[in-house]
C-alpha positions as a Markdown table, in Angstrom:
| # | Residue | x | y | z |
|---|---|---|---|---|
| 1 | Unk | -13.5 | 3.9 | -22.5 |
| 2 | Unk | -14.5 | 2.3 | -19.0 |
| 3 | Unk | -18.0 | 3.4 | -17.7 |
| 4 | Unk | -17.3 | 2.7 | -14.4 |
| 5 | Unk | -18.9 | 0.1 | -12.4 |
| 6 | Unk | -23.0 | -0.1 | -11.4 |
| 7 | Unk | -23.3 | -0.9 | -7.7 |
| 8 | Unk | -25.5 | -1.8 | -5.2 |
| 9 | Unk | -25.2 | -3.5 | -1.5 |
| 10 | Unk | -27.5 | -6.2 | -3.0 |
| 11 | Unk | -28.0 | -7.6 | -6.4 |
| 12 | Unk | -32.4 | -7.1 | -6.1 |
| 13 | Unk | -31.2 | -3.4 | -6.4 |
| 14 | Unk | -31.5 | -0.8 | -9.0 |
| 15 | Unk | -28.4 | -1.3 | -10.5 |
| 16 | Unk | -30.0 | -3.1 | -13.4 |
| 17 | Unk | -32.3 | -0.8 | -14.5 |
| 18 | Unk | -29.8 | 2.6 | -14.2 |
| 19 | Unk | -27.0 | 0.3 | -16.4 |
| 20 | Unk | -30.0 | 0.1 | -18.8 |
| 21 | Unk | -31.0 | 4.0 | -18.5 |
| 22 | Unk | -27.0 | 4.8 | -18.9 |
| 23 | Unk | -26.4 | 2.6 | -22.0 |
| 24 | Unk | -29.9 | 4.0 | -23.4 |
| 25 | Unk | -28.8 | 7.8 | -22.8 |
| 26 | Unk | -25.3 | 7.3 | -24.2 |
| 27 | Unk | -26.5 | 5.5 | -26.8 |
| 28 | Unk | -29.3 | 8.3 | -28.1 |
| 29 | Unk | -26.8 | 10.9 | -28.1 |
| 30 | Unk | -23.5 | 9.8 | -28.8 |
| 31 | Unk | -25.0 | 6.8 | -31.8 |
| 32 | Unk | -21.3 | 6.4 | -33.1 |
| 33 | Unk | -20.0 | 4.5 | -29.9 |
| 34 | Unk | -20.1 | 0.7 | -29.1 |
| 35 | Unk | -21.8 | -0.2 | -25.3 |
| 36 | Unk | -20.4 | -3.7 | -24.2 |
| 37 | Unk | -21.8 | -5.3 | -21.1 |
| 38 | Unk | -19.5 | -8.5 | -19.8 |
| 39 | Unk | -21.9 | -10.4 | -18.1 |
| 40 | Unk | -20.5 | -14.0 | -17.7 |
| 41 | Unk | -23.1 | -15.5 | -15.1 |
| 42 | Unk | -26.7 | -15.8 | -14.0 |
| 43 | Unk | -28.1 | -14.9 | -10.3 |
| 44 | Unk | -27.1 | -16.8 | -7.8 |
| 45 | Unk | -23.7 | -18.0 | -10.1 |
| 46 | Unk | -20.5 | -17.4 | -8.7 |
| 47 | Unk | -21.9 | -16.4 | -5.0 |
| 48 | Unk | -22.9 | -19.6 | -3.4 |
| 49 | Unk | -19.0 | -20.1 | -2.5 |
| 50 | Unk | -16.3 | -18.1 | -2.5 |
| 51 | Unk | -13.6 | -20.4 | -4.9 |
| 52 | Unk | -16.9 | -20.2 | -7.5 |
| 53 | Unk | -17.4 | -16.1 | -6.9 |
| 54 | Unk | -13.7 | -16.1 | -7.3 |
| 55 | Unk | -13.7 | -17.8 | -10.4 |
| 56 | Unk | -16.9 | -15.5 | -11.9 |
| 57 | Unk | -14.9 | -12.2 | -11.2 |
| 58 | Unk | -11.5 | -13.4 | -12.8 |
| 59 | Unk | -13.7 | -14.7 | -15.7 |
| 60 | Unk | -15.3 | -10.9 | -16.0 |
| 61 | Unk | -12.1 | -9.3 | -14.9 |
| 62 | Unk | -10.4 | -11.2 | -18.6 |
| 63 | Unk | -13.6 | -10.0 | -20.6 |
| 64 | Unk | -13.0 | -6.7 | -19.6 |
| 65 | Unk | -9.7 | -6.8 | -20.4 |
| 66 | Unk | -10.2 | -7.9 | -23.3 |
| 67 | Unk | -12.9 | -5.3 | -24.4 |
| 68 | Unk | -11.3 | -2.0 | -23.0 |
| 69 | Unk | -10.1 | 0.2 | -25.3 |
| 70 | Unk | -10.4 | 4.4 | -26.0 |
| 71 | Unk | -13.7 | 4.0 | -28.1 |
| 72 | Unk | -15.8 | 1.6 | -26.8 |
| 73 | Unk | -17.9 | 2.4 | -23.5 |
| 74 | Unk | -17.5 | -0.9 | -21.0 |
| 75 | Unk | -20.1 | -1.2 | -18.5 |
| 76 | Unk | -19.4 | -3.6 | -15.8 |
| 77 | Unk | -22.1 | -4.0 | -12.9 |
| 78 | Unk | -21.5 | -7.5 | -11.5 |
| 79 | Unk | -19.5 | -8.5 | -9.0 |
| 80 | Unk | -18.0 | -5.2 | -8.2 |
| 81 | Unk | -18.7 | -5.0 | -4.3 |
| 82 | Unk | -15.4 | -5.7 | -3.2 |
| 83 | Unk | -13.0 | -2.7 | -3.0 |
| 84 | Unk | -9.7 | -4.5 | -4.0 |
| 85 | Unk | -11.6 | -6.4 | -7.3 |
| 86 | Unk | -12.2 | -2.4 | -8.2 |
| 87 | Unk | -9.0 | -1.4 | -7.4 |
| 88 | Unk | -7.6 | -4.4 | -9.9 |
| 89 | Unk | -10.2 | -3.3 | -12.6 |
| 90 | Unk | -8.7 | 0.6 | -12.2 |
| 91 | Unk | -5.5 | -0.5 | -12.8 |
| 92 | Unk | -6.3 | -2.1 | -16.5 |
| 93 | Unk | -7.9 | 1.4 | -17.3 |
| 94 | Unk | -4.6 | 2.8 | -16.1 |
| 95 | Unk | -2.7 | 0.5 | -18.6 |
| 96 | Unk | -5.2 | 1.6 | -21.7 |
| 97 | Unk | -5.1 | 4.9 | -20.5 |
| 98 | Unk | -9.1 | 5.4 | -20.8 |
| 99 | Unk | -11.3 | 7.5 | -18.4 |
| 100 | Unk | -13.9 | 5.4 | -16.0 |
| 101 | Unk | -16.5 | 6.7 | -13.7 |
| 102 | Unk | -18.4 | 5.1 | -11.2 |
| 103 | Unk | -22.1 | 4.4 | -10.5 |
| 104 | Unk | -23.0 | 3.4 | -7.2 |
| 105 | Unk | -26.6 | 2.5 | -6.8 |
| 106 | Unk | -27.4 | 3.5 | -3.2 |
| 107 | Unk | -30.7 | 1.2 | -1.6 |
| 108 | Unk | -31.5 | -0.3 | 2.2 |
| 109 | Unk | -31.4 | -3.9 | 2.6 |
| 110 | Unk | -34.8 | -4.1 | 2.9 |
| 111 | Unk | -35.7 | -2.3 | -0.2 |
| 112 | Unk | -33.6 | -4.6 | -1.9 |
| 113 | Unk | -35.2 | -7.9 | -0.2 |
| 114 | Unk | -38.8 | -6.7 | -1.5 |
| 115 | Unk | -37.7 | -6.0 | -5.3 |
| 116 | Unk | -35.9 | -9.4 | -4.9 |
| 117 | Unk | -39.2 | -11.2 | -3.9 |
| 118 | Unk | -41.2 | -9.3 | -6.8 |
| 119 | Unk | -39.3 | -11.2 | -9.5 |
| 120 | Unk | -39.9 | -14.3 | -11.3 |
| 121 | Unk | -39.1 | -16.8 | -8.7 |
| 122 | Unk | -36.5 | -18.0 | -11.8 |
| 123 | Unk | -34.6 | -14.9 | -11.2 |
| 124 | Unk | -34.9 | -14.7 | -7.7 |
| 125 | Unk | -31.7 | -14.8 | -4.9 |
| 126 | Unk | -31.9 | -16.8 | -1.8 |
| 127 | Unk | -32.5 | -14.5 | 0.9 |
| 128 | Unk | -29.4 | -16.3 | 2.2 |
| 129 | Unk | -27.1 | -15.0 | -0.6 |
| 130 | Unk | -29.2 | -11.5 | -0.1 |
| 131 | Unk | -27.7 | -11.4 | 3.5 |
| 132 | Unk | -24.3 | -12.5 | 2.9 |
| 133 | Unk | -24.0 | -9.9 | 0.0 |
| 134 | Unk | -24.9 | -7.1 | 2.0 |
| 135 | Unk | -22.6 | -8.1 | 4.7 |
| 136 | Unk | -19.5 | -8.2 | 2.7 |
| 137 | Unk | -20.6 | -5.0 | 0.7 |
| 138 | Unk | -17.3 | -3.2 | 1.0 |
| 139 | Unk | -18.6 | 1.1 | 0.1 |
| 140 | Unk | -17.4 | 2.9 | -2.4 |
| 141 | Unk | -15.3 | 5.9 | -1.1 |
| 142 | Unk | -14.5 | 8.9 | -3.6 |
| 143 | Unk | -10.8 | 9.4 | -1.4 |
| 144 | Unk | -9.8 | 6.7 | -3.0 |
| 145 | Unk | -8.4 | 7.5 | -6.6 |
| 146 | Unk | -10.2 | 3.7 | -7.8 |
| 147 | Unk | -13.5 | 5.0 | -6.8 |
| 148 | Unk | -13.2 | 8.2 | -8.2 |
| 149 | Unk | -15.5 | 10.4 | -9.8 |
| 150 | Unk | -18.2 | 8.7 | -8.2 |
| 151 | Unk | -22.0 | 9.0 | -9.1 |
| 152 | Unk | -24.1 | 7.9 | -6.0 |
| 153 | Unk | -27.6 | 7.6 | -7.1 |
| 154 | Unk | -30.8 | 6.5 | -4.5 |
| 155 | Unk | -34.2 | 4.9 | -5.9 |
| 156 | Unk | -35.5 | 7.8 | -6.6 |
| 157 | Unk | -33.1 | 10.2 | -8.4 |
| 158 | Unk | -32.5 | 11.2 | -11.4 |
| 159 | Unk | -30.0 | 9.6 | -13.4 |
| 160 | Unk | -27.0 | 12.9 | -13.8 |
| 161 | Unk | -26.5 | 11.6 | -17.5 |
| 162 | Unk | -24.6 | 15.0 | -18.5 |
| 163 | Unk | -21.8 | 14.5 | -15.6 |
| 164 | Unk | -21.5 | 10.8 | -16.4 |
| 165 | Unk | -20.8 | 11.7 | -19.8 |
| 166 | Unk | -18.3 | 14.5 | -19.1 |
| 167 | Unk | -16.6 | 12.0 | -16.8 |
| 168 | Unk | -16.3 | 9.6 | -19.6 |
| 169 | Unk | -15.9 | 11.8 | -22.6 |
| 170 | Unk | -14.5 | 14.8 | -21.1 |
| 171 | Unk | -12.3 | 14.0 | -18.4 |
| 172 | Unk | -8.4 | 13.0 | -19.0 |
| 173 | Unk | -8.1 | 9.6 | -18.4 |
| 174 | Unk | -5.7 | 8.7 | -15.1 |
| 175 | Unk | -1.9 | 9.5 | -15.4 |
| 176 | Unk | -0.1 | 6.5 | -15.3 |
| 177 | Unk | 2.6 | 6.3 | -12.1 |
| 178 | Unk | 5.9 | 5.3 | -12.0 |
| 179 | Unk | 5.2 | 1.0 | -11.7 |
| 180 | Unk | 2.8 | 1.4 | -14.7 |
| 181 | Unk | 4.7 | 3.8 | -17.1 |
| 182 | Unk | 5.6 | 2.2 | -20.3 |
| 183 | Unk | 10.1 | 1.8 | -21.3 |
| 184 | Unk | 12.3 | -0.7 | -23.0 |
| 185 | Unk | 13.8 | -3.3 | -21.6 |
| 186 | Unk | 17.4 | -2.7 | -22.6 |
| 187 | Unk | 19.1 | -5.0 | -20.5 |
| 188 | Unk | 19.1 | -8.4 | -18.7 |
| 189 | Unk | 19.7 | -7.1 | -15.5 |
| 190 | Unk | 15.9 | -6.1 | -14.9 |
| 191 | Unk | 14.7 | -9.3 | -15.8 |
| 192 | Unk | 16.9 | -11.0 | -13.8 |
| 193 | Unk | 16.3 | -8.8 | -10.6 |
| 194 | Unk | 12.4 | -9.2 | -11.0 |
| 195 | Unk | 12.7 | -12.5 | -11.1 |
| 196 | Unk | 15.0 | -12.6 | -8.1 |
| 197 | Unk | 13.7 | -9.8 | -5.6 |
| 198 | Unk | 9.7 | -11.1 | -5.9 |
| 199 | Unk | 11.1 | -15.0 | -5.7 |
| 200 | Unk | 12.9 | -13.9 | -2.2 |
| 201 | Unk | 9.7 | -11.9 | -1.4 |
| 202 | Unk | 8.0 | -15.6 | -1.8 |
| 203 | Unk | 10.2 | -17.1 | 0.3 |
| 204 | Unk | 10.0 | -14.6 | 3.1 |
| 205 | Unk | 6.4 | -14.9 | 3.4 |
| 206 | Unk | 6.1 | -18.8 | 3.2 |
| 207 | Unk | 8.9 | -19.0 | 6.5 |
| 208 | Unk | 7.5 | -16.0 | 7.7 |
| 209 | Unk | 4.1 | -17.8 | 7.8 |
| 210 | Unk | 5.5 | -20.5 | 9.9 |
| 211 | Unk | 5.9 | -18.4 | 13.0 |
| 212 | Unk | 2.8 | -15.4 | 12.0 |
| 213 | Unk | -0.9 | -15.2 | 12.5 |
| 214 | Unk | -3.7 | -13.0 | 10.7 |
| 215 | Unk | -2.9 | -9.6 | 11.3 |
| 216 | Unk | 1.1 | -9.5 | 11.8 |
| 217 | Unk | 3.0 | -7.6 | 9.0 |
| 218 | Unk | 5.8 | -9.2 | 7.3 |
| 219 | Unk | 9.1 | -7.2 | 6.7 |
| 220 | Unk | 10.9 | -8.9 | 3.2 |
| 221 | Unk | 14.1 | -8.4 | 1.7 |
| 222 | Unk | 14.7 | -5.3 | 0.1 |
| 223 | Unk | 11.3 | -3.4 | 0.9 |
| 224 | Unk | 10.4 | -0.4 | 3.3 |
| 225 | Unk | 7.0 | -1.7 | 3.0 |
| 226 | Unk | 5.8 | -5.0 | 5.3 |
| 227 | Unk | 2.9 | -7.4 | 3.2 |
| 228 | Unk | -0.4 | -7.5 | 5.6 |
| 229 | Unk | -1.0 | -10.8 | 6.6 |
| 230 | Unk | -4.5 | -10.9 | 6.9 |
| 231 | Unk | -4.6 | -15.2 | 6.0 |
| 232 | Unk | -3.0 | -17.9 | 5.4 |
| 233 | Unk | -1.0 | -17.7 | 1.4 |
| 234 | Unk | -0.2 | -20.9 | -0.2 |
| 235 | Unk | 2.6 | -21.5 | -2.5 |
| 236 | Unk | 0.2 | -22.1 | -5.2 |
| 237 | Unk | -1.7 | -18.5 | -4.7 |
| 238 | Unk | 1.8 | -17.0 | -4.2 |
| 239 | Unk | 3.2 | -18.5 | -7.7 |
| 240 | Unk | 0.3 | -17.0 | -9.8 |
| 241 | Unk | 0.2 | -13.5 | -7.9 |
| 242 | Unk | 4.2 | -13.4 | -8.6 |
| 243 | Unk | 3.6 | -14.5 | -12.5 |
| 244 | Unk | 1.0 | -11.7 | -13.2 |
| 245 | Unk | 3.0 | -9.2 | -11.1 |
| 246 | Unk | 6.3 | -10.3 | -13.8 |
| 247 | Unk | 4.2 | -10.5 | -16.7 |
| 248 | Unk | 2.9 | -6.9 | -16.0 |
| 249 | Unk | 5.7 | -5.4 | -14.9 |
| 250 | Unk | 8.1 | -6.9 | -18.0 |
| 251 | Unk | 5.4 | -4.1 | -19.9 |
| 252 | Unk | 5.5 | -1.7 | -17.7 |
| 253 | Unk | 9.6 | -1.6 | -16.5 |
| 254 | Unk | 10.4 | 1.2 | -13.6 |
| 255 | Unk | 13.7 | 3.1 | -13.8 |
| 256 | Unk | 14.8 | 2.3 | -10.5 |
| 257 | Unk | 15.3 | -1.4 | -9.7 |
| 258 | Unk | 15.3 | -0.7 | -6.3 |
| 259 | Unk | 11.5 | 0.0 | -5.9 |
| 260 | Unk | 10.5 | -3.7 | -7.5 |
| 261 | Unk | 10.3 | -5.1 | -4.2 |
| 262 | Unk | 7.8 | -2.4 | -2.8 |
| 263 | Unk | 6.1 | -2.9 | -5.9 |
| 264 | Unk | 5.4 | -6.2 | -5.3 |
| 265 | Unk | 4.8 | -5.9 | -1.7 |
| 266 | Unk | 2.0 | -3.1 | -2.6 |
| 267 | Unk | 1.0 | -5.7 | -5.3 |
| 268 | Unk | 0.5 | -8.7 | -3.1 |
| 269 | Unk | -0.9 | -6.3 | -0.8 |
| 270 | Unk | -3.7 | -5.3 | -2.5 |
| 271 | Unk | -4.6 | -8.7 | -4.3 |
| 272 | Unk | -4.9 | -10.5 | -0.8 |
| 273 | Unk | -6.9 | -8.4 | 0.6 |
């Protein structure tokens, strides 16, 4: 089980302390469970550059993958302000079939900015990484099926343990949809389209790139669906988005070979972003 993600727009928030009221809770009344918090870095660790944050969040995306299962309760507060990294981690408790909720930790900027300055100056952020945080703090929104049931919780509110658990404990965990249901492969044909249709979509982007700017969608062979060019994709990037789309999808075959390539376009889609 997957208990959500604990949010806030910056890190001096309260989403440290309600992760420990949570696990505290759970852990008084339901004794019998494991709590597991993947927590691979320290402060300011993986957000003084981008490439570095990237490379924190994949680390924590793998732990979590690794830990997820039906009995254990994750919790995973690091990290988690950008909507498509949730949307990514939704997807593996798709795959395990698990219920999630999540927490989202609602304080001002300025709020945060004082708790920051009130730790050990150790622990402390840069008021520089404060800023640039809150900036690229992408809200959670219940509409979207990732974000959902959603918990938003201000300084001082009371923590709603009882609907956290029933979102956890009671709740059926989401149905899997047609890219993610589990069938045999019981021919070579699928494995040879996969690996044909997303190596044409590759193609189309990179000589599509040539002539495109930020912003222009992308029509590729065999998809209704255009990719949203929102920057510039290497070959490199492209090669490991198209391996992990394959490797998932060889699990996770569709019926209908005609819908891999707007699979991989809502794929590529949704990791670019």
């Amino acid at each position: 089980m997957v208990l959500g993600k604990g949010l806030s727009p910056a890190p001096g928030a309260c989403a440290f302390t309600r992760r420990g009221s949570i696990s505290a809770q759970h852990r008084d009344a339901i004794p019998d469970r494991r709590y597991i918090h993947p927590r691979l870095h320290t402060q300011d660790c993986g957000r003084r550059d981008s490439q570095n944050e990237k490379n924190v969040r994949g680390s924590l995306r793998a732990e979590a993958e690794r830990r997820i299962n039906k009995e254990d309760i994750v919790i995973l507060d690091s990290l988690n302000y950008i909507k498509g990294y949730r949307y990514e981690l939704f997807c593996l408790i798709k795959h395990t079939q698990t219920p999630h909720c999540l927490v989202y930790c609602l304080t001002s900027a300025e709020v945060s900015s004082t708790w920051n300055t009130e730790r050990d100056v150790e622990e402390q952020y840069t008021q520089e990484i404060l800023d640039a945080l809150v900036l690229r703090f992408e809200t959670p929104d219940s509409r979207n099926r990732w974000d959902s049931p959603l918990f938003t919780i201000q300084k001082e509110d009371t923590l709603p343990f009882e609907a956290i658990s029933d979102a956890i404990f009671k709740r059926k965990a989401p149905p899997p949809n047609q890219s993610t249901q589990s069938q045999p492969l019981s021919s070579t044909n699928f494995l040879y389209e996969l690996d044909k249709v997303t190596q044409d979509v590759l193609m189309a982007i990179l000589n599509s790139q040539k002539t495109s700017v930020p912003g222009d969608l992308i029509a590729v062979p065999g998809a209704t669906e255009k990719i949203e060019l929102t920057r510039s994709l290497n070959m490199a990037e492209l090669r490991k988005l198209r391996r992990q789309f394959i490797s998932y999808t060889k699990m996770h075959p569709t019926e209908n070979i005609g819908h891999i390539a707007n699979m991989f376009v809502q794929y590529l889609n949704k990791s670019i972003h």
